[in-house]
N, C-alpha and C positions, 0 to 999 in steps of 0.2 A: 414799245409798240412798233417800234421801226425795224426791229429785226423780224418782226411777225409780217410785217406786209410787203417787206421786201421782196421773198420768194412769191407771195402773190402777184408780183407786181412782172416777174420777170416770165410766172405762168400764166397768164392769169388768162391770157387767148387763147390758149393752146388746154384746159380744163372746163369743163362746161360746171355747171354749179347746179345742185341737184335741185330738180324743181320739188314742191311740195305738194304729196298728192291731194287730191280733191275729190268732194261728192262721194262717190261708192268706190273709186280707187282706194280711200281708207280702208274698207273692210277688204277687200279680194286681198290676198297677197299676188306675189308676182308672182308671173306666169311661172318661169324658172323655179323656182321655191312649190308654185304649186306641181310643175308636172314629176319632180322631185319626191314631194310630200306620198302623192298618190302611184307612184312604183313603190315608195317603199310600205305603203298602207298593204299594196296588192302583192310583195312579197312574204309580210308578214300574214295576211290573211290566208295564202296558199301556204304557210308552213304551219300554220294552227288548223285549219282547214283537213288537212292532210296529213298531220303525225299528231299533232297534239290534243284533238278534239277525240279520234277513232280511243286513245290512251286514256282516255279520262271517261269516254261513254265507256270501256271495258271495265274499268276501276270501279264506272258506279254501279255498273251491270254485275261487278262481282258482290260490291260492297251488298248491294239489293239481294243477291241471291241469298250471300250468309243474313242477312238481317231475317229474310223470309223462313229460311231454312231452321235460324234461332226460334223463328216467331214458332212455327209448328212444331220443334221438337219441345219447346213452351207446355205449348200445349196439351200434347201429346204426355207431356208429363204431368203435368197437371193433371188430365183427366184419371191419367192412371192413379196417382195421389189421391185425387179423390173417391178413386174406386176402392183404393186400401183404405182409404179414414170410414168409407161405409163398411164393407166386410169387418174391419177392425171393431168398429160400433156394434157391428151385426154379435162378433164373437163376445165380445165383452156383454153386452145382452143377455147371449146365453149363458154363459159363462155366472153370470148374475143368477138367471135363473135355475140352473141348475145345482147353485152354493145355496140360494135360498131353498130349492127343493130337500136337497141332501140334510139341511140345517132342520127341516119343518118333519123329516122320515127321522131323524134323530132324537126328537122332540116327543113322537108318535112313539117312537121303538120307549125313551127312555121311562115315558110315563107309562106305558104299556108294564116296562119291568117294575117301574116303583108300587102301580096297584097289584104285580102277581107278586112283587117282595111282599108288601102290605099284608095281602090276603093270606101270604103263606104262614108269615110270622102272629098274623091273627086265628090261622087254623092252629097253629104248633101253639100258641099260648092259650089258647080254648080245651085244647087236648091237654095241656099239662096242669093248667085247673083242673078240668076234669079230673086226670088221675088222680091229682093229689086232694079233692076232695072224696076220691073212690077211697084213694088210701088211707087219709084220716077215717073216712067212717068207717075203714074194714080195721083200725087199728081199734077204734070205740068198741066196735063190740067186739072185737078180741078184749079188751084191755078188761070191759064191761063181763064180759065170760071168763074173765081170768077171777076179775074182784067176785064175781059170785060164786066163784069156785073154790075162791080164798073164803069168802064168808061162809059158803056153805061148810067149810074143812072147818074153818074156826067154830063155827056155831054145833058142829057135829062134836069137837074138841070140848067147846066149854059145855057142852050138856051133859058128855061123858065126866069132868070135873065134876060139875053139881051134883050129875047124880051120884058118883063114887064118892062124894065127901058129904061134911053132913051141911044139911043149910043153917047154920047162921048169919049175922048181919057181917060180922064181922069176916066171915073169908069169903060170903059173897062180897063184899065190898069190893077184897082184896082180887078175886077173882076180874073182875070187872078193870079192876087197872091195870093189871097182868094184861087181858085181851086188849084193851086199849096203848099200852106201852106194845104189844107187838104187832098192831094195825101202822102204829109209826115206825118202825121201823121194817114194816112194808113196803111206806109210803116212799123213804129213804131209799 
């Protein structure tokens, strides 16, 4: 401790020894420090002031402008979008109704063709009855005009027999299966 006090000792009149401040001297700083503090406060507020605020209102003045400019073409899109999802709904609509229309005229024409198929193939199998019962019965009394033509030729035949031969039991008999054996093989 004696090398510590010795240079005090040889300054020690000639060094004042700082007093300690007091009251509201605590908070103030020194004058010095403060007129310091407040040039460089007022230097840096004139360089913000003056280049760096005018920089940054521009930035946000741009950034605003694109945001706004975003916002309405948004929009703008948008509405168009919605203009097309209506029209498109609009077409589709139609489009609906006009496949149901075409589908229900389809529908019309085809039933339309099935009752004139129907009715045609009803008139053409009424007609072909018809003929074929004209025909069977025009065959009948042909066939009916043939057999009485035939009977009559046969009955003209075996009367001429009878009466050219003489009557007995016996060749009328015979006579009689003669006519009858060539009635079958008529019928053949």
């Amino acid at each position: 401790m004696l090398q510590l006090t010795a240079p005090m000792m040889f300054l020690g009149p000639f060094v004042e020894e700082p007093s300690e401040p007091e009251g509201i001297d605590l908070l103030l700083p020194a004058s010095s420090e403060l007129i310091a503090g407040l040039l460089a406060f007022g230097i840096i507020f004139l360089f913000v002031w003056k280049w760096v605020l005018p920089m940054v209102d521009k930035r946000l003045e741009a950034r605003q402008q694109a945001i706004t400019g975003q916002l309405t073409a948004a929009e703008t899109t948008k509405h168009e979008a919605e203009s097309l999802l209506a029209d498109y709904k609009q077409q589709l609509a139609k489009a609906r109704e006009e496949a149901n229309r075409i589908v229900e005229e389809a529908r019309r024409a085809a039933e339309a063709l099935r009752t004139d198929v129907v009715g045609k193939a009803g008139s053409e199998a009424e007609s072909i009855v018809r003929k074929a019962h004209e025909e069977v019965a025009a065959e009948r009394q042909r066939a009916a005009g043939a057999i009485r033509d035939e009977v009559a030729s046969l009955s003209l035949d075996l009367a001429r027999r009878v009466v050219g031969s003489s009557v007995d039991a016996k060749a009328q008999k015979k006579l009689v299966d003669q006519y009858i054996a060539e009635l079958e093989e008529l019928k053949a």
